[in-house]
C-alpha positions in Angstrom: -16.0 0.9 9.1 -17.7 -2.7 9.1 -16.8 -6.0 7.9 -18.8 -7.6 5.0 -20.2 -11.1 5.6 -17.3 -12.3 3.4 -14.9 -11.0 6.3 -14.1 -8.2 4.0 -13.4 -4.3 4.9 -12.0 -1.9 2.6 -9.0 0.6 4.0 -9.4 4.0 2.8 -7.6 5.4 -0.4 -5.4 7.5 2.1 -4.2 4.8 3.8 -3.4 2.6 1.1 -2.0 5.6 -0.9 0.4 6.3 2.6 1.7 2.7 3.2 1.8 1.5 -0.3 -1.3 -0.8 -0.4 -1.7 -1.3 -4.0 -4.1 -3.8 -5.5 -2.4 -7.2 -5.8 -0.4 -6.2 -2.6 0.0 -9.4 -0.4 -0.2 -8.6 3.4 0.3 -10.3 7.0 -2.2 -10.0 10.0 -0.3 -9.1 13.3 -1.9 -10.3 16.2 -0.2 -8.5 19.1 -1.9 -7.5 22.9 -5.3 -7.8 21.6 -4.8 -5.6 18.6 -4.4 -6.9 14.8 -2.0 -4.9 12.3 -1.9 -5.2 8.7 1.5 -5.1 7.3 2.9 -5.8 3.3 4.3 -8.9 3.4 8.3 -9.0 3.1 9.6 -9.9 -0.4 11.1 -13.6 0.7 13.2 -13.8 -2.6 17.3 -12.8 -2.7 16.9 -10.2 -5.3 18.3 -6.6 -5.0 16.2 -5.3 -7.9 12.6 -6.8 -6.0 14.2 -6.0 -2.5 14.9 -1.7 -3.8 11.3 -2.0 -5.5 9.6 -3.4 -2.4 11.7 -0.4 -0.1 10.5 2.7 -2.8 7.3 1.9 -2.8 4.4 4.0 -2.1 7.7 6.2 -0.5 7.2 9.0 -2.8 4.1 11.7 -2.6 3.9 14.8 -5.1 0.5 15.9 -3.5 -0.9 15.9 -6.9 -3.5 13.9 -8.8 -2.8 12.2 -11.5 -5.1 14.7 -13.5 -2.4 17.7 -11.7 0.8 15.9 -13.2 -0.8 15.2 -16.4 -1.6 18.9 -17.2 2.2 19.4 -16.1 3.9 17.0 -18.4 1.2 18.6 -21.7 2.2 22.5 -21.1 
């Protein structure tokens, strides 16, 4: 992987798929014995509906494309 000029780099769908990375997702750089670590940034607010949200997501995996699960739900 490289870094654009822009200081860009993109994380593979896998990863992003795994750890809940989904577009809009604000993250924090960890700087930590010479290593850097991207994590989601924790929700800052006191709300137990945005706090559950935050915890479920990107916890669940079917295995299955959306094209799979679509052919499902039509029969």
């Amino acid at each position: 992987m490289r870094i654009t000029s822009k200081g860009q780099v993109t994380i593979p769908q896998a990863i992003r798929e795994r750890y809940g990375l989904l577009p809009d997702t604000d993250v924090d750089f960890i700087v930590s014995g010479g290593r850097v670590t991207i994590v989601p940034r924790k929700i800052q607010v006191n709300d137990r509906g945005a706090k559950a949200v935050a915890r479920l997501s990107g916890s669940a995996s079917t295995g299955m494309s959306t094209d799979e699960i679509l052919a499902l739900t039509r029969g």
